[in-house]
PDB file with one MODEL, atoms N, CA, C and O in Angstrom:
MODEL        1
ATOM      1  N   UNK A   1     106.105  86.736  75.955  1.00  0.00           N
ATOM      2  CA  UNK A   1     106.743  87.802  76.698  1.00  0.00           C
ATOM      3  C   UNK A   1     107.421  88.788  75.746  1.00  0.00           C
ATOM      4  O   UNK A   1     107.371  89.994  75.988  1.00  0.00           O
ATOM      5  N   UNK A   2     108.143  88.243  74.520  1.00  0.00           N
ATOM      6  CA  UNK A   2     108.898  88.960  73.756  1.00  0.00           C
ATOM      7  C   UNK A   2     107.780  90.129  73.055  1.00  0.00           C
ATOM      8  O   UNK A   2     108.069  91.312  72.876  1.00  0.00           O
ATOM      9  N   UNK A   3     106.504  89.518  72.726  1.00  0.00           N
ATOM     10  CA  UNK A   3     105.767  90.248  71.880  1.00  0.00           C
ATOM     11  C   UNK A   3     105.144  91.264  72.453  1.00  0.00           C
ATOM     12  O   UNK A   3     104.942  92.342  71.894  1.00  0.00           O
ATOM     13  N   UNK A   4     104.631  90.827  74.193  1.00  0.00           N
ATOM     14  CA  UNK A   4     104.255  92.205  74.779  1.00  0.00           C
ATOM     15  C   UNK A   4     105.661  93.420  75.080  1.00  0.00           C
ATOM     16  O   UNK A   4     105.417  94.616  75.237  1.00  0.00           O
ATOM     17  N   UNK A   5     106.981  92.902  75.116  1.00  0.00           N
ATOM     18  CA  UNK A   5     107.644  93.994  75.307  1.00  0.00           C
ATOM     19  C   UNK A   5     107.816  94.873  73.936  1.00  0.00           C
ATOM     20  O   UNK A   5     108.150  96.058  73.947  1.00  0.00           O
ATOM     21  N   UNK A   6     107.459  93.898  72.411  1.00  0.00           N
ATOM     22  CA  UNK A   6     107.526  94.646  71.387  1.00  0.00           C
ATOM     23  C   UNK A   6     106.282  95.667  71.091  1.00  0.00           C
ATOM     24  O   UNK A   6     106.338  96.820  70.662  1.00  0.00           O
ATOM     25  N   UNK A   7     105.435  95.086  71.360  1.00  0.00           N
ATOM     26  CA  UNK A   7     103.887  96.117  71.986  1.00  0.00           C
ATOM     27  C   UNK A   7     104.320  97.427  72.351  1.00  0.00           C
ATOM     28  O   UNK A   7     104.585  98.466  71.746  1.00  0.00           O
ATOM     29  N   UNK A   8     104.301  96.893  73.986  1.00  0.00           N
ATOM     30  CA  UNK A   8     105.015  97.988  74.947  1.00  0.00           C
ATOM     31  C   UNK A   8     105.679  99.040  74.175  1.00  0.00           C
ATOM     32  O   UNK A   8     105.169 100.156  74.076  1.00  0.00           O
ATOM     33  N   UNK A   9     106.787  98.736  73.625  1.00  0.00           N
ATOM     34  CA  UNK A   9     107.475  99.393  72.869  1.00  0.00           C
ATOM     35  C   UNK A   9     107.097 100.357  72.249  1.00  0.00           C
ATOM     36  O   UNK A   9     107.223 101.544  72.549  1.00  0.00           O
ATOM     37  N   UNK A  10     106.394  99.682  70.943  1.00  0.00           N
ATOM     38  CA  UNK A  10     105.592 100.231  70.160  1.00  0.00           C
ATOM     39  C   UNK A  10     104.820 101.558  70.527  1.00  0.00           C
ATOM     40  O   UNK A  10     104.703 102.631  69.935  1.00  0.00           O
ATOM     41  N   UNK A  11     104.359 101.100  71.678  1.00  0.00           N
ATOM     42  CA  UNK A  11     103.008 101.968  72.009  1.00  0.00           C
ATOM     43  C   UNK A  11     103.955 103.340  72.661  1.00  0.00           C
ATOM     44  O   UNK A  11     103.685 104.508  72.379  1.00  0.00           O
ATOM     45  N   UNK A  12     104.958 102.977  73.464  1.00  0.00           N
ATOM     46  CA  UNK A  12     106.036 103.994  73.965  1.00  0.00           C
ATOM     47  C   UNK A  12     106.419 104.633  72.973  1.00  0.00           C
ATOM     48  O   UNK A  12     106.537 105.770  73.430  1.00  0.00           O
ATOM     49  N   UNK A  13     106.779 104.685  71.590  1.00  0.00           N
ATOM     50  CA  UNK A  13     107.489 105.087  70.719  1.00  0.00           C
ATOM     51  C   UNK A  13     106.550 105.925  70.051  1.00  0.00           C
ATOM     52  O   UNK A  13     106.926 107.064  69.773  1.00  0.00           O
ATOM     53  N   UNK A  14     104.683 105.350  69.551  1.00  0.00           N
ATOM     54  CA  UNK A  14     104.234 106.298  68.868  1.00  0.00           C
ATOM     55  C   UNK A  14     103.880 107.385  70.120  1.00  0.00           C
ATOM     56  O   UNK A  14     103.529 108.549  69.929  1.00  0.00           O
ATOM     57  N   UNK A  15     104.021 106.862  71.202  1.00  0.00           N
ATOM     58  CA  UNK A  15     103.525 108.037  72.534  1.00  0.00           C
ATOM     59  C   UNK A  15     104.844 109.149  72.346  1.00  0.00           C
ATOM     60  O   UNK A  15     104.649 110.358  72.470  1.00  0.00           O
ATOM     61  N   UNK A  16     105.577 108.843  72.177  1.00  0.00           N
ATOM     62  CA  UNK A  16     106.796 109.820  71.925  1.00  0.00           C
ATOM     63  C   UNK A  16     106.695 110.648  71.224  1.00  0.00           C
ATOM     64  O   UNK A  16     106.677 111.808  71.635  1.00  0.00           O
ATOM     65  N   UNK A  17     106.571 110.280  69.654  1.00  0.00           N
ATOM     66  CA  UNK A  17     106.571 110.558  68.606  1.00  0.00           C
ATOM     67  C   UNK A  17     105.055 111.331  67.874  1.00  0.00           C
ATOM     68  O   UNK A  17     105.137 111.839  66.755  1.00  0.00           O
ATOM     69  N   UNK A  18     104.245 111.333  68.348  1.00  0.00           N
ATOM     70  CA  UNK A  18     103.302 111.893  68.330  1.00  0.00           C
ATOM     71  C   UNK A  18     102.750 113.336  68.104  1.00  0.00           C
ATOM     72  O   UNK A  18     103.598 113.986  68.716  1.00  0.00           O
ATOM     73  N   UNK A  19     102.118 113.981  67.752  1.00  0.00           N
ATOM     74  CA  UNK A  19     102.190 115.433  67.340  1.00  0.00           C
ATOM     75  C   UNK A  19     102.143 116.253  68.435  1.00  0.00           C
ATOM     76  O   UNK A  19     102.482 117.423  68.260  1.00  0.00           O
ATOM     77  N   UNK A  20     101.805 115.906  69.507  1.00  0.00           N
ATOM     78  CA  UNK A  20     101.464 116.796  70.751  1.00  0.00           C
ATOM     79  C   UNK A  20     102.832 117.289  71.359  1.00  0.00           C
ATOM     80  O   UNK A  20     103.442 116.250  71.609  1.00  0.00           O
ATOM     81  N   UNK A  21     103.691 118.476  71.756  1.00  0.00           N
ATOM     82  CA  UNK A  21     104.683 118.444  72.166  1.00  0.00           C
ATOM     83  C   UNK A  21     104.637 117.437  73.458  1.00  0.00           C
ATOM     84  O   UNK A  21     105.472 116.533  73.434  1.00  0.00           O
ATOM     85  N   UNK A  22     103.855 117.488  74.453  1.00  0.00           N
ATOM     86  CA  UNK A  22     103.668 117.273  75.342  1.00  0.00           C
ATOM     87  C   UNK A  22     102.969 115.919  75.912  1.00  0.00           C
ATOM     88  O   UNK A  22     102.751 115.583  77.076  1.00  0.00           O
ATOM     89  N   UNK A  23     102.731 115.348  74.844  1.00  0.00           N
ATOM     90  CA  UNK A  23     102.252 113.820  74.700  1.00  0.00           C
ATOM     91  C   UNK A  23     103.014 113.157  75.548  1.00  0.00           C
ATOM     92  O   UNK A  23     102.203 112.670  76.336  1.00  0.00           O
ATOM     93  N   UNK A  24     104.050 112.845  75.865  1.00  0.00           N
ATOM     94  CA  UNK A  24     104.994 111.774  76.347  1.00  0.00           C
ATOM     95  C   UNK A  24     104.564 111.999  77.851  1.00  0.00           C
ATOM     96  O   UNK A  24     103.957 111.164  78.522  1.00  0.00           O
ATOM     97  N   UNK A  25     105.081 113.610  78.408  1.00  0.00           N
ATOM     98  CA  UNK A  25     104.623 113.983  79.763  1.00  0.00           C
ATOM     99  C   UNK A  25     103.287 113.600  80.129  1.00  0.00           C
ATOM    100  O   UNK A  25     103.078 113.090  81.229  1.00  0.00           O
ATOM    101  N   UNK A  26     102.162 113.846  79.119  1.00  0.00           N
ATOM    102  CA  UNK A  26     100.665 113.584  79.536  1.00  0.00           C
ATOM    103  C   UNK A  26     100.988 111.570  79.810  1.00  0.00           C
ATOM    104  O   UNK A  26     100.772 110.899  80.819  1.00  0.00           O
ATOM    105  N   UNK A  27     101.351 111.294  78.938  1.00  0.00           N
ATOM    106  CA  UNK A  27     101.549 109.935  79.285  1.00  0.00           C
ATOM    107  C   UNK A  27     101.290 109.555  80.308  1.00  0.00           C
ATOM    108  O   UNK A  27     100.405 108.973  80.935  1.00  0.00           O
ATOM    109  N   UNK A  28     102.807 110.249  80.457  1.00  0.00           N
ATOM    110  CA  UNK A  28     103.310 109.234  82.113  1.00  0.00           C
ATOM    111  C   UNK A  28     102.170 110.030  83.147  1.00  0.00           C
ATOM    112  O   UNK A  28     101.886 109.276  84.078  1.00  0.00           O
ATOM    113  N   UNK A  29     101.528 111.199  83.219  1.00  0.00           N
ATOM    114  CA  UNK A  29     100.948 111.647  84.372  1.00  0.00           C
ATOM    115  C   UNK A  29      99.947 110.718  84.196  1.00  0.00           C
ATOM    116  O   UNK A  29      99.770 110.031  85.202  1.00  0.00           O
ATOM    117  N   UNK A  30      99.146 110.430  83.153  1.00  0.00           N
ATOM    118  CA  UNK A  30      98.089 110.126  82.867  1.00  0.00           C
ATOM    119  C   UNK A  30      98.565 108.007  83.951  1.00  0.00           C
ATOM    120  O   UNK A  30      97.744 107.352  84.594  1.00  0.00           O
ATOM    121  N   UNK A  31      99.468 107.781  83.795  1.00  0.00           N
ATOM    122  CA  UNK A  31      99.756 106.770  83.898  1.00  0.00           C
ATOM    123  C   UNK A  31     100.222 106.572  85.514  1.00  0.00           C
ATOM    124  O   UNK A  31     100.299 105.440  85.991  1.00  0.00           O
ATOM    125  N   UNK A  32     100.548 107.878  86.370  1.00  0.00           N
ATOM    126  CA  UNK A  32     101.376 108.520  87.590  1.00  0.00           C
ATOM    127  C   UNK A  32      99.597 108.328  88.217  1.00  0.00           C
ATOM    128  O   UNK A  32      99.283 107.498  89.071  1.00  0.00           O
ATOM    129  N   UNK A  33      98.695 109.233  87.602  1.00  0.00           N
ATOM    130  CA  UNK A  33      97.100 109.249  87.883  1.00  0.00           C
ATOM    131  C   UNK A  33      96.769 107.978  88.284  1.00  0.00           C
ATOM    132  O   UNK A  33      96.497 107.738  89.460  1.00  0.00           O
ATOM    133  N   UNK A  34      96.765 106.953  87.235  1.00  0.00           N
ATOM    134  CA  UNK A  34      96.064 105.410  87.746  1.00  0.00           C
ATOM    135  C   UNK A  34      96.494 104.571  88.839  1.00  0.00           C
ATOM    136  O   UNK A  34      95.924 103.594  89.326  1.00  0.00           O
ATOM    137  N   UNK A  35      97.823 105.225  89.209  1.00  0.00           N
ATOM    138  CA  UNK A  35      98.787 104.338  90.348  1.00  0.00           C
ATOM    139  C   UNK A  35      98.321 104.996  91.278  1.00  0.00           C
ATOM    140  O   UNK A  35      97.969 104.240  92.183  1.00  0.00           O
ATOM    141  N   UNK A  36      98.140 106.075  91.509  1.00  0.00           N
ATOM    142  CA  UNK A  36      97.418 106.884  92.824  1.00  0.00           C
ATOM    143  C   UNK A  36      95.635 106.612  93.019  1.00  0.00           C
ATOM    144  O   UNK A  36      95.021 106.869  94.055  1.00  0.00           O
ATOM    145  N   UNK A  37      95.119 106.126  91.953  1.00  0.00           N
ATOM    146  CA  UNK A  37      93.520 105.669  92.045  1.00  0.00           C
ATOM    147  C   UNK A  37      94.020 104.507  92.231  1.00  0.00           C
ATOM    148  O   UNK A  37      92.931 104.546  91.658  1.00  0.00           O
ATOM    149  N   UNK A  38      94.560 103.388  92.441  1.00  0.00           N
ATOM    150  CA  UNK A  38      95.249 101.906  92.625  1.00  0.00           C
ATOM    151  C   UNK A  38      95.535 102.259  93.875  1.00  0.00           C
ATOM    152  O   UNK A  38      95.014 101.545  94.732  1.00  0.00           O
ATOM    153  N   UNK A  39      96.394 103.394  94.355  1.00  0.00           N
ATOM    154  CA  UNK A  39      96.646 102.894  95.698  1.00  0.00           C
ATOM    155  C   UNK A  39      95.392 103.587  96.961  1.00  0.00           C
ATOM    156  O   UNK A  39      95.353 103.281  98.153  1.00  0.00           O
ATOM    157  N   UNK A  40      94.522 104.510  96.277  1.00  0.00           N
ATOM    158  CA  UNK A  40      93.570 104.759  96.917  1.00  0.00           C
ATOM    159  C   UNK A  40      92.839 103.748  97.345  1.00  0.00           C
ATOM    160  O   UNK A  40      92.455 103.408  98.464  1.00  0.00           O
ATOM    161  N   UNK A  41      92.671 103.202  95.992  1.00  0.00           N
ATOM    162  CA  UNK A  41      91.528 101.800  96.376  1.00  0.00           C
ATOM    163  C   UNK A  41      91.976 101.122  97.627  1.00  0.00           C
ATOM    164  O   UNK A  41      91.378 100.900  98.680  1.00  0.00           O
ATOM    165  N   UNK A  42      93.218 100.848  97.220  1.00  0.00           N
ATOM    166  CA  UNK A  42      93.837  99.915  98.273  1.00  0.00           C
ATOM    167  C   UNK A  42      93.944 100.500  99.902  1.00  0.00           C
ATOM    168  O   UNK A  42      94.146  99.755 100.861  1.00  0.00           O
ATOM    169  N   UNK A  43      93.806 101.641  99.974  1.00  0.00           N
ATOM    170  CA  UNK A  43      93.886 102.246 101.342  1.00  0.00           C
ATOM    171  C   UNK A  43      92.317 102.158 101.523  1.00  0.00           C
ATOM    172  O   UNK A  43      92.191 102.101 102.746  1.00  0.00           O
ATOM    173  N   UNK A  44      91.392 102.128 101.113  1.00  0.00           N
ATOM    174  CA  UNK A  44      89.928 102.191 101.394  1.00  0.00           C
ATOM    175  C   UNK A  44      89.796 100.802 101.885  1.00  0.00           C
ATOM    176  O   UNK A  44      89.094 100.606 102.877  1.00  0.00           O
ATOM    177  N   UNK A  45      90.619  99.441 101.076  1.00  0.00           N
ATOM    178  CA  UNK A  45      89.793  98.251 101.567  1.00  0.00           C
ATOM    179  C   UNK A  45      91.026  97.709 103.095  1.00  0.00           C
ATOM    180  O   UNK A  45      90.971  96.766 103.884  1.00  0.00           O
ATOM    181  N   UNK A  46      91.649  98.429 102.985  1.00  0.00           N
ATOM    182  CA  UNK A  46      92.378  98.689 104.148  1.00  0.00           C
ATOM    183  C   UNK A  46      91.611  99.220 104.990  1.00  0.00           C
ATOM    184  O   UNK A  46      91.705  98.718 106.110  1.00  0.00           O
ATOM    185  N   UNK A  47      90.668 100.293 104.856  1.00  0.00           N
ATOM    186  CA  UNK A  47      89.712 100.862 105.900  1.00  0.00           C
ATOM    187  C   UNK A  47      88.968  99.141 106.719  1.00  0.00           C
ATOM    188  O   UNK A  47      88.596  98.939 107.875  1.00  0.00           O
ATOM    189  N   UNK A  48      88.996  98.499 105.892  1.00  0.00           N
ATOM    190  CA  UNK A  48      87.865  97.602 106.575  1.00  0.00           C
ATOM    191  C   UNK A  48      87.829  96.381 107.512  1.00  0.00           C
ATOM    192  O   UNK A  48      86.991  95.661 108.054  1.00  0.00           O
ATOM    193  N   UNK A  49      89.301  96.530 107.418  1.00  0.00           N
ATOM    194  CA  UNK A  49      90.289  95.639 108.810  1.00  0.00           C
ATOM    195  C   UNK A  49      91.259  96.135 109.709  1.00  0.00           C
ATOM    196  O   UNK A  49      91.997  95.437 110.403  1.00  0.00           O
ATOM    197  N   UNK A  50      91.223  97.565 109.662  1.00  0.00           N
ATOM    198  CA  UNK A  50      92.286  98.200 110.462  1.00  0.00           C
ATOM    199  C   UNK A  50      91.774  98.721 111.440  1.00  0.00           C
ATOM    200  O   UNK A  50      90.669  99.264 111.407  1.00  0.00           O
ATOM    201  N   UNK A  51      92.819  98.596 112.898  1.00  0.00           N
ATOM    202  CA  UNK A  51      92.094  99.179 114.043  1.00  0.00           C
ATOM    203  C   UNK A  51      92.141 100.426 114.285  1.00  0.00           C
ATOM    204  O   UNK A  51      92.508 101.044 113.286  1.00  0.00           O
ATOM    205  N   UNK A  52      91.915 101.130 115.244  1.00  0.00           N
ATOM    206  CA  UNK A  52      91.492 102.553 115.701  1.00  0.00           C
ATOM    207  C   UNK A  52      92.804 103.351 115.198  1.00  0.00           C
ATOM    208  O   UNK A  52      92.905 104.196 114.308  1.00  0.00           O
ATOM    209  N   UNK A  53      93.714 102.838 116.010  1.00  0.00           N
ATOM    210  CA  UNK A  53      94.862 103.756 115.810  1.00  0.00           C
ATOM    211  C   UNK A  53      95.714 103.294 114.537  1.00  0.00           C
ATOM    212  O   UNK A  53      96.891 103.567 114.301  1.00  0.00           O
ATOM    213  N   UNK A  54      94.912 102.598 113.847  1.00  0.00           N
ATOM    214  CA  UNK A  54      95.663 102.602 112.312  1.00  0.00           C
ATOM    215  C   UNK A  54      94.792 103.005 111.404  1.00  0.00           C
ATOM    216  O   UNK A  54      95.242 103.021 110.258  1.00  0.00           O
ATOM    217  N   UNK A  55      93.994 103.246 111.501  1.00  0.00           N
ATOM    218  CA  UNK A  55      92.479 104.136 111.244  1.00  0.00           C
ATOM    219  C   UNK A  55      93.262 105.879 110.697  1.00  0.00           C
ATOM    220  O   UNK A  55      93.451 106.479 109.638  1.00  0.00           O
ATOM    221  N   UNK A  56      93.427 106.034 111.692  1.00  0.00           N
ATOM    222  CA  UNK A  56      94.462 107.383 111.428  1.00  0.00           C
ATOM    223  C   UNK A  56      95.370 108.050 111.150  1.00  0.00           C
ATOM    224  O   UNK A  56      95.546 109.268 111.147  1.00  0.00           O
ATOM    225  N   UNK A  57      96.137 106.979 110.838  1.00  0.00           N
ATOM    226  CA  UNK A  57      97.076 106.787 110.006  1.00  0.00           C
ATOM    227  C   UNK A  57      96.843 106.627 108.235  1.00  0.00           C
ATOM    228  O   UNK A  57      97.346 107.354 107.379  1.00  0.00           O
ATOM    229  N   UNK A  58      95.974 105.507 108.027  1.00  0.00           N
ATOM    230  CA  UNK A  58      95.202 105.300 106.524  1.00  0.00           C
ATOM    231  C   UNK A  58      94.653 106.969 106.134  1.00  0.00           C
ATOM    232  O   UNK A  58      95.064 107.666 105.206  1.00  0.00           O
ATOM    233  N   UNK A  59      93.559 107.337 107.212  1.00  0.00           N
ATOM    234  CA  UNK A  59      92.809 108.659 107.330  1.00  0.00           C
ATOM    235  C   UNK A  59      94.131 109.854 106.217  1.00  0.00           C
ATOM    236  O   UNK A  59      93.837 110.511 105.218  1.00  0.00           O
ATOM    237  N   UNK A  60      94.981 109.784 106.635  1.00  0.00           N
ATOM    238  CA  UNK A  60      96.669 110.617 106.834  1.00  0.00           C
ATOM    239  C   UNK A  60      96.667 110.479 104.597  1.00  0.00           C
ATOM    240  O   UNK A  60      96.447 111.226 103.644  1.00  0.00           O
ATOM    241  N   UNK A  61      97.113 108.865 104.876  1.00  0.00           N
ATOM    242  CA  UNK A  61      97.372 108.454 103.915  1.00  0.00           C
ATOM    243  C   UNK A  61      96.615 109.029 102.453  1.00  0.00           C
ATOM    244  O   UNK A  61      97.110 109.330 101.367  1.00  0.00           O
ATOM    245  N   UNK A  62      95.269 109.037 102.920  1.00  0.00           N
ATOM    246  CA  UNK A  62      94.461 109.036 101.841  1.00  0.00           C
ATOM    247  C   UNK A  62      94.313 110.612 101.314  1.00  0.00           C
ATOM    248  O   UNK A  62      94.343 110.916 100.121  1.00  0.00           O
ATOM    249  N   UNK A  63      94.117 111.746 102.619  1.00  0.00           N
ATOM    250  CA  UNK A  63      94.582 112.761 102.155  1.00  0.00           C
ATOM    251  C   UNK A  63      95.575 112.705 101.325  1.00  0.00           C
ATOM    252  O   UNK A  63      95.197 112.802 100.157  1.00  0.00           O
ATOM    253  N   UNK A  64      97.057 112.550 101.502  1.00  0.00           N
ATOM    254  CA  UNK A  64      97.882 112.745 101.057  1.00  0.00           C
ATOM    255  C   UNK A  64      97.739 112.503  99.578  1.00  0.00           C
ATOM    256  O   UNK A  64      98.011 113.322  98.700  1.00  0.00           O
ATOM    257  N   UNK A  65      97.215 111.107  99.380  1.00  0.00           N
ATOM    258  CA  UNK A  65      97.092 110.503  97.679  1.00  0.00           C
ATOM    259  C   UNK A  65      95.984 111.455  97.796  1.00  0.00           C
ATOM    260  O   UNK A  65      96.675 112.366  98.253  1.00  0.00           O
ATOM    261  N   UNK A  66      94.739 111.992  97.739  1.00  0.00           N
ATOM    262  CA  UNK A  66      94.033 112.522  97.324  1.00  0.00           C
ATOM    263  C   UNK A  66      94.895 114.439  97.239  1.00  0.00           C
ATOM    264  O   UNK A  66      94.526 115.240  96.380  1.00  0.00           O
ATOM    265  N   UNK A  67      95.641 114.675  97.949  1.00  0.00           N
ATOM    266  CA  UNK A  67      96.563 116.074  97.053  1.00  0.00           C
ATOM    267  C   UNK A  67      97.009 115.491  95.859  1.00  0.00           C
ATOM    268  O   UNK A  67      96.434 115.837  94.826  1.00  0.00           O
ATOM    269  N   UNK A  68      98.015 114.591  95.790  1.00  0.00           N
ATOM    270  CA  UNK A  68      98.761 113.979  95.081  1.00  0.00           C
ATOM    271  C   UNK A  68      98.042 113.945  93.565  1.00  0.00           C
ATOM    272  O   UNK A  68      98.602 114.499  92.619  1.00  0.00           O
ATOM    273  N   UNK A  69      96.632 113.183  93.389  1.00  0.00           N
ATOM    274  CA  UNK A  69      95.879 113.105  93.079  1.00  0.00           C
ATOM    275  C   UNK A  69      95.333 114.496  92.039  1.00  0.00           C
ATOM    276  O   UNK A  69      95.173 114.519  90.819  1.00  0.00           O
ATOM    277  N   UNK A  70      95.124 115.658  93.132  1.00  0.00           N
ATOM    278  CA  UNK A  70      94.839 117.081  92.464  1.00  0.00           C
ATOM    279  C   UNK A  70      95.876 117.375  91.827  1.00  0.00           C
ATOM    280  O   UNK A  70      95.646 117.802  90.696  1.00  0.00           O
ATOM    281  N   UNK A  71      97.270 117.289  92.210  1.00  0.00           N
ATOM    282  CA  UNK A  71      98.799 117.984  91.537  1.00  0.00           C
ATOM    283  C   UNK A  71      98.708 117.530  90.114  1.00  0.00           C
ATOM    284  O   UNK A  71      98.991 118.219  89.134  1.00  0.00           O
ATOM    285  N   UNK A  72      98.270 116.259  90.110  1.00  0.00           N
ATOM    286  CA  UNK A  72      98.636 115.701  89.039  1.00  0.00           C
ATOM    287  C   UNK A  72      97.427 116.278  87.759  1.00  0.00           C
ATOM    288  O   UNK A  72      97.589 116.859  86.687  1.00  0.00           O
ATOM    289  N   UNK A  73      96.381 115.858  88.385  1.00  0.00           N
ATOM    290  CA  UNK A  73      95.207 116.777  87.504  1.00  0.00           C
ATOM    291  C   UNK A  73      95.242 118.120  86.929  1.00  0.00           C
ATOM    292  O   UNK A  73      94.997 118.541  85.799  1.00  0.00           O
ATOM    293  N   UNK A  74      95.671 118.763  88.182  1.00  0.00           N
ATOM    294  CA  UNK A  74      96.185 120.172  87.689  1.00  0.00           C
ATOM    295  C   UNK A  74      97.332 120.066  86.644  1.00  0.00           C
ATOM    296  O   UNK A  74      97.255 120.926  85.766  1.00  0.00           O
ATOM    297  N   UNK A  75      98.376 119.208  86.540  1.00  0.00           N
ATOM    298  CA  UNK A  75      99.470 119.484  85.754  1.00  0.00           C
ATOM    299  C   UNK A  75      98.944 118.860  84.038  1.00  0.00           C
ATOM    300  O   UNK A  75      99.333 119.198  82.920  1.00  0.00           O
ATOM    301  N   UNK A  76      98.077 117.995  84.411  1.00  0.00           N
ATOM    302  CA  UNK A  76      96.958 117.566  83.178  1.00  0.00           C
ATOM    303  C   UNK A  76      96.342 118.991  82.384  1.00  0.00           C
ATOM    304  O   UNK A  76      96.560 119.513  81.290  1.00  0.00           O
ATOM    305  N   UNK A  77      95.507 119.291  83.492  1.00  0.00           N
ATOM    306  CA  UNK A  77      95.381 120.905  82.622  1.00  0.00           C
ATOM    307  C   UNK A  77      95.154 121.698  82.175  1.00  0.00           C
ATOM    308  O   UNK A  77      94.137 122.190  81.685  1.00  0.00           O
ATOM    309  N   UNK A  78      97.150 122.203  82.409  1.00  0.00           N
ATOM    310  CA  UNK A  78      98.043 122.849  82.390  1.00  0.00           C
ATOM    311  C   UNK A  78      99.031 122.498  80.684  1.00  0.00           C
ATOM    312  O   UNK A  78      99.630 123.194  79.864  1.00  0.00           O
ATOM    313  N   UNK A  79      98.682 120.865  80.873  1.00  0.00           N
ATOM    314  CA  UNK A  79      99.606 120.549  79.677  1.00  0.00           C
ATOM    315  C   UNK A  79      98.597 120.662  78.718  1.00  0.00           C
ATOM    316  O   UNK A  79      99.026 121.310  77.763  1.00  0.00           O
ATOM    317  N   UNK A  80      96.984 120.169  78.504  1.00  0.00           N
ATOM    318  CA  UNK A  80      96.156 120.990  77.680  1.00  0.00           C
ATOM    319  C   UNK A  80      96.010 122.210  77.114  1.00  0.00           C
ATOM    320  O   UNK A  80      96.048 122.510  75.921  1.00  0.00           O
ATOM    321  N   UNK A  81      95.768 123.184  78.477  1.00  0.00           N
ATOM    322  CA  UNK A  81      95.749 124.420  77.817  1.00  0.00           C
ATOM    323  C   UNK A  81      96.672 124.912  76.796  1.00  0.00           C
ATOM    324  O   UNK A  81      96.406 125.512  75.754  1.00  0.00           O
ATOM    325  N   UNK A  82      98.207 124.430  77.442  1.00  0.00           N
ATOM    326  CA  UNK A  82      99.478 124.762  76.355  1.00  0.00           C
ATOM    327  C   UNK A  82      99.156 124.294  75.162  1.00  0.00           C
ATOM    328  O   UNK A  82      99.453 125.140  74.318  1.00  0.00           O
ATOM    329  N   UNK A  83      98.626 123.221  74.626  1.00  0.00           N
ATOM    330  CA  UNK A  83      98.468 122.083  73.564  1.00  0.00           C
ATOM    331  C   UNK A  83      97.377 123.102  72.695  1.00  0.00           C
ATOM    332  O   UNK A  83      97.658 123.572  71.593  1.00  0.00           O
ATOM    333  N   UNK A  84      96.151 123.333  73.374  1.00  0.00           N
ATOM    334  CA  UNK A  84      94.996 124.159  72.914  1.00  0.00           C
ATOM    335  C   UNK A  84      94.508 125.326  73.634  1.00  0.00           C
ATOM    336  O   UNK A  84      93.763 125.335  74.614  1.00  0.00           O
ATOM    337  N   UNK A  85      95.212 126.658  72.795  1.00  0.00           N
ATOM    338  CA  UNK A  85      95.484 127.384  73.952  1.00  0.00           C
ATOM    339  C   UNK A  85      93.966 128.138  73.518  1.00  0.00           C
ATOM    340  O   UNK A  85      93.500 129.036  74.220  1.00  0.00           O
TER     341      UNK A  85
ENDMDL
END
C-alpha cells in the first residue's frame, strides 16, 4: 500500500512539474474524461434491466454524461491549442 501511494505520488509530482504549463489541468480532465466513459458504461448496462419508466430517466442520464463528456473534450482542445499554438 505504502509503495503504490509513493508511485501515486511520484507520478502526481512529475505531472505537476512537467514542461507543459497546463499539464496538471490536462491531467485531471484527462482523468474527469475516464470517470464519465465509466459511468456511461454503467448507465448502458443499466439499459438492460430497467423498466419503462426508468428507461427515461437513464435515456436523461446519458445525455447529460454525453454533454459532460463534449465540455470536457472541448476544454482538452482548448488546453492544446494554448500549449501548440
Amino acid at each position: 500500500m505504502l509503495v503504490r501511494t509513493l508511485i501515486i505520488y511520484a507520478v502526481m509530482l512529475t505531472c505537476a512539474l512537467a514542461f507543459h504549463d497546463n499539464t496538471f489541468a490536462v491531467w485531471e480532465l484527462k482523468e474527469e474524461l475516464q470517470i464519465r466513459y465509466m459511468n456511461m458504461w454503467e448507465l448502458f448496462q443499466q439499459l438492460e434491466y430497467v423498466t419503462d419508466e426508468q428507461r427515461v430517466i437513464v435515456y436523461e442520464e446519458i445525455q447529460h454524461i454525453r454533454s459532460e463528456i463534449q465540455r470536457i473534450v472541448d476544454e482538452l482542445i482548448q488546453h492544446d491549442k494554448s500549449q501548440h499554438p
